[in-house]
C-alpha positions in Angstrom: 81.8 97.1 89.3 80.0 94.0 88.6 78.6 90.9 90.6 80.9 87.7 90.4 78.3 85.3 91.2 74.4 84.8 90.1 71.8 86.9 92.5 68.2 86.6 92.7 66.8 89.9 91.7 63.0 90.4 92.0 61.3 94.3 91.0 58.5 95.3 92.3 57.0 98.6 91.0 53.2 99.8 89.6 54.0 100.1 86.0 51.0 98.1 84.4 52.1 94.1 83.0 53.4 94.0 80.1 54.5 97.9 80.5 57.0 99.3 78.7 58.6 100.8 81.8 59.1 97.1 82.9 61.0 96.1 80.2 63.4 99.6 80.0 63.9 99.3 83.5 65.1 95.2 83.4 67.1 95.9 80.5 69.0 98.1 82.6 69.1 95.7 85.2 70.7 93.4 83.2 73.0 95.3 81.7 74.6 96.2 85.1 73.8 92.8 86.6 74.1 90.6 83.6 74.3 87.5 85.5 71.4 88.1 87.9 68.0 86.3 87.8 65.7 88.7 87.5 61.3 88.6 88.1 59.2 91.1 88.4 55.8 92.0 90.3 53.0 94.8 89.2 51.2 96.5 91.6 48.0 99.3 91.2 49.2 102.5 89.9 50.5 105.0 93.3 49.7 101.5 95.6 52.4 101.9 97.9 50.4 100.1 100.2 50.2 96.7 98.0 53.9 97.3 97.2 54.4 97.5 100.7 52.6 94.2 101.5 53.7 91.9 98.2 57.5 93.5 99.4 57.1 92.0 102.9 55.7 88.9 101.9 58.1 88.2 99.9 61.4 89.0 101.3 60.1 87.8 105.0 59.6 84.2 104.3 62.1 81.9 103.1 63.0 81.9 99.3 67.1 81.8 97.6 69.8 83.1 100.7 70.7 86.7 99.8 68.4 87.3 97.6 67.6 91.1 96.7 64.8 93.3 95.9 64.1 96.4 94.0 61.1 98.2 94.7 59.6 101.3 92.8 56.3 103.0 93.1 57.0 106.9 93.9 53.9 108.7 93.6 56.4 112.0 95.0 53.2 113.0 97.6 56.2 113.7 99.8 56.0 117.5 98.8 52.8 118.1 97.2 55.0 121.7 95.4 55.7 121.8 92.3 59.3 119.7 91.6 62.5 121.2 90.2 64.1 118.9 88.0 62.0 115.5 88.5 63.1 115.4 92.2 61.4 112.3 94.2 62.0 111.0 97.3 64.8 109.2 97.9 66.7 105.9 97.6 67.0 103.8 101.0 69.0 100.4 101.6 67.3 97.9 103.9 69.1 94.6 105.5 66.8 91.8 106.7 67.4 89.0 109.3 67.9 86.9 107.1 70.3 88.3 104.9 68.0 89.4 102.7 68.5 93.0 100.7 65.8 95.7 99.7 66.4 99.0 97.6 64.3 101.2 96.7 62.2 104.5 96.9 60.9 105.3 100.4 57.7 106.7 99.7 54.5 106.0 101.8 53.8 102.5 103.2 56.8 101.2 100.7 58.6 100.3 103.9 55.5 100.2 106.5 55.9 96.4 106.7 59.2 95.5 106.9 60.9 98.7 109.2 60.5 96.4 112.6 62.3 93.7 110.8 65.1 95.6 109.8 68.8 95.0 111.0 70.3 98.1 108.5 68.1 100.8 107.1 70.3 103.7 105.3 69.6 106.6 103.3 71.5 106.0 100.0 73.5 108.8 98.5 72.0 108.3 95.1 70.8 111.9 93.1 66.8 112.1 93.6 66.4 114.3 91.0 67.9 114.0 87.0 65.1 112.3 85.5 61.3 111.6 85.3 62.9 107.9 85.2 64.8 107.4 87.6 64.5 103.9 88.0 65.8 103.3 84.6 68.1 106.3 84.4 69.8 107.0 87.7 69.0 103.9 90.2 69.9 100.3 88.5 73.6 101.5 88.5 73.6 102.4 92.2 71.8 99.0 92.8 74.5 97.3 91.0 77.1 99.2 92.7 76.0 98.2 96.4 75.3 94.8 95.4 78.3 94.2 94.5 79.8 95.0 97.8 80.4 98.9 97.8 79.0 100.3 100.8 80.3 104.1 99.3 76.6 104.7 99.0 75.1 104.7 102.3 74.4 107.6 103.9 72.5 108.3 106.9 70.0 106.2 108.9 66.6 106.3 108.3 64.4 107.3 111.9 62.1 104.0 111.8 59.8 106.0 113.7 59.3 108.4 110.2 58.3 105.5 108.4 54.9 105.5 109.1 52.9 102.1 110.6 50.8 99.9 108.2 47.2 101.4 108.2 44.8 98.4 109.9 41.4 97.5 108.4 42.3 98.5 105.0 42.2 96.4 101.5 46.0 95.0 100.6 45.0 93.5 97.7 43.2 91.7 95.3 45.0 88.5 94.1 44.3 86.5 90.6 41.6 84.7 92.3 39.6 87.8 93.5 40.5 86.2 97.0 40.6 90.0 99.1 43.7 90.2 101.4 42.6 92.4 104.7 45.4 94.7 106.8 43.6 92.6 110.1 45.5 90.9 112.1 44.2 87.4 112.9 45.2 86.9 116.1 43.0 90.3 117.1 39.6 88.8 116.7 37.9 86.8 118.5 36.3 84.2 116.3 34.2 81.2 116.2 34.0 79.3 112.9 30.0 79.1 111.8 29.3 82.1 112.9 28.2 84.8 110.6 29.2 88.1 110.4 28.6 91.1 108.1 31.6 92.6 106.1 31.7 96.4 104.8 34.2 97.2 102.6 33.4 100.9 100.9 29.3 100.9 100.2 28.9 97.3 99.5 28.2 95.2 102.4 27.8 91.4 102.3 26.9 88.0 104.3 30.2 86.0 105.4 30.9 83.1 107.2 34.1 82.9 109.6 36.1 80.2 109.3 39.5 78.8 109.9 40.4 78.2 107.1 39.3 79.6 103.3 37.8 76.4 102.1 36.1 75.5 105.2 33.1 76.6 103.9 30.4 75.1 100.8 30.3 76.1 97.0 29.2 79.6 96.9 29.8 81.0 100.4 32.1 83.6 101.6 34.4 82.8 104.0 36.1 85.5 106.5 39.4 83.6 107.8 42.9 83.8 107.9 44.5 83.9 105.0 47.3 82.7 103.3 49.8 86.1 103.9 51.8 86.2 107.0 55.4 86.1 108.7 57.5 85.3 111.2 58.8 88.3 113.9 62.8 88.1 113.4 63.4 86.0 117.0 60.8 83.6 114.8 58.2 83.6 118.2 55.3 85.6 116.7 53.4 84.5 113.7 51.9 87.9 111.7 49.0 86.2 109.7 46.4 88.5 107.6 42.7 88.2 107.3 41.0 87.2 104.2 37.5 87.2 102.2 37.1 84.4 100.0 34.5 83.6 97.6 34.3 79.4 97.2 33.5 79.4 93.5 33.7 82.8 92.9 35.7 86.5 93.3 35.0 88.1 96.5 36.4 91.1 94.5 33.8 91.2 91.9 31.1 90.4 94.9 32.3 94.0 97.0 32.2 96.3 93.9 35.7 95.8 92.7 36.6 98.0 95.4 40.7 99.7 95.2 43.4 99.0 97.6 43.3 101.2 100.4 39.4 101.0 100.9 38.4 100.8 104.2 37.2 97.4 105.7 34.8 97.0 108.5 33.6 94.2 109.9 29.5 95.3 111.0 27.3 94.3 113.7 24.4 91.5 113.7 21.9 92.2 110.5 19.7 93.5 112.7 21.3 96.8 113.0 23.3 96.6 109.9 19.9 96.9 108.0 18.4 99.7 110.9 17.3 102.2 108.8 17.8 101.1 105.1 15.0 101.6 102.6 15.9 97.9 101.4 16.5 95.4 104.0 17.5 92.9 101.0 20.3 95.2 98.9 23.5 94.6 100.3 24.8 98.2 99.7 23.0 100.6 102.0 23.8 104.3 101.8 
C-alpha cells in the first residue's frame, strides 16, 4: 500500500551526519514512500532526551498540515538482560492536535515532551525483535503502511503516566551556535534583567547576565534568558518557553567545558558563597 499524495516526512534518530545508517534507512523510506519529502535531524548518540526535545519542537509548532515524523534513537536500557534476537522496545503511534503524526521507538524521554499533547497514543503491532536494524529492516514498511491510512497496526494504548516526565534543570542541547538550550521553564523564575547570576553546569561554573532576551546584552557577555524553544499547550492558552545561555560573540558550549546533554544545570547563589571555600576565588570550576 502506497501514499497517493506528497507527505512531509522528517527522521530524527542519533546516527552521526553523514552516517551511513542515515542514508540505508532513507532509502528505505523512499522506496515505500517514493513520493514523500523526506529531511532528517542527528542527535548525540543514546540522547533520547535531545530527540525528545528537537521531536517536540518540531512537530508542536506550525510547519506543512499533516506532516509526519519518524523518530529513532533506542538505546534498548528498557531491560538491561541480555536480548534474544535484537529485541528493543517497541513501535508507538502518536496523533497531535494538530494533525500532526509521530512513529517511532518509545524509549526514554523519546516521548517525554509531547505525551500531554497527545490526542492518540498506540502501541503499534510491529515485531520488536528481527534485526539489529530495525529501523531499516522491519519499521519503514509499517510507517508506510499506517500512513497510508491502515490502522491494522495499532494495538493498545500507551499509559501516559509510563511515559516518564521531562527531567528539569538538565542540558537539551547544544545548537550550531554553541547557544546551550536549558530543560527550565521560563515562566518559573523570577528574573530581573541586569542582574547577575552564577550558572553551574557539571564542574564549570561561570558569570551570566539575565536578560530578556539573548542579545540584550554587549559583545562578549553571557546572557541567561529565554530562549528561542517553546510551544503552545493544545487549547493554545499556555506558552512552554525554555531557558537559554548565550555567549554574544562566542559558544557558551565551549565556555562550560563542552559539557553532554543530560548534565545537570544549576543556577548558584551570589559569588560570595559560590566561591566559600575554593582554593581559587578567580577559577571558575571549583571542585
Amino acid at each position: 500500500m502506497t501514499l497517493s499524495q506528497s507527505l512531509s516526512l522528517t527522521l530524527l534518530a542519533d546516527y552521526g551526519p553523514g552516517d551511513l545508517a542515515f542514508q540505508e534507512v532513507r532509502q528505505k523510506l523512499r522506496y515505500y514512500l517514493p513520493l514523500a519529502t523526506l529531511d532528517s535531524l542527528s542527535v548525540p548518540p543514546f540522547s533520547t532526551l535531545a530527540l525528545g526535545f528537537m521531536l517536540a519542537q518540531l512537530a508542536l509548532n506550525e510547519g506543512l498540515p499533516g506532516r509526519a515524523y519518524f523518530h529513532n534513537c533506542a538505546p534498548r536500557k528498557d531491560d538491561l538482560k541480555s536480548r534474544t534476537d535484537n529485541d528493543g522496545e517497541g513501535l508507538t503511534f502518536l496523533l497531535l492536535p494538530n494533525d500532526v503524526k509521530v512513529i517511532g521507538v518509545n524509549s526514554g524521554y523519546c516521548l517525554s515532551f509531547l505525551k500531554e499533547h497527545a490526542l492518540l497514543a498506540k502501541k503499534l503491532n510491529v515485531p520488536t525483535h528481527g534485526s539489529q536494524f530495525r529501523s531499516r529492516d522491519l519499521f519503514p514498511a509499517a510507517l508506510a503502511q499506517l500512513l497510508a491510512g491502515d490502522d491494522s497496526l495499532l494495538g493498545a494504548d500507551i499509559p501516559l503516566e509510563s511515559i516518564p516526565e521531562p527531567p528539569l534543570n538538565q542540558l537539551l542541547l547544544n545548537d550550531g551556535y554553541g547557544n546551550l538550550k536549558l530543560s527550565i521553564l521560563s515562566d518559573t523564575l523570577d528574573l530581573r534583567p541586569g542582574d547577575e547570576t552564577f550558572i553551574r553546569i557539571g564542574n564549570s561554573v561561570n558569570k551570566a547576565i539575565c536578560a530578556d532576551g539573548s542579545f540584550s546584552v554587549p559583545e562578549g557577555a553571557l546572557a541567561f534568558a529565554p530562549g528561542s524553544s517553546g510551544w503552545r499547550s493544545p487549547d493554545g492558552k499556555t506558552q512552554t518557553r525554555w531557558m537559554e545561555l548565550f555567549l554574544r560573540g562566542g559558544s557558551a558550549w565551549e565556555l562550560f567545558g563542552r559539557p553532554a546533554v543530560g548534565t545537570r544545570v544549576d543556577r548558584l547563589k551570589p559569588w560570595e558563597e559560590v566561591f566559600s571555600g575554593c582554593h581559587d576565588a578567580f577559577s571558575w570550576a571549583c571542585p
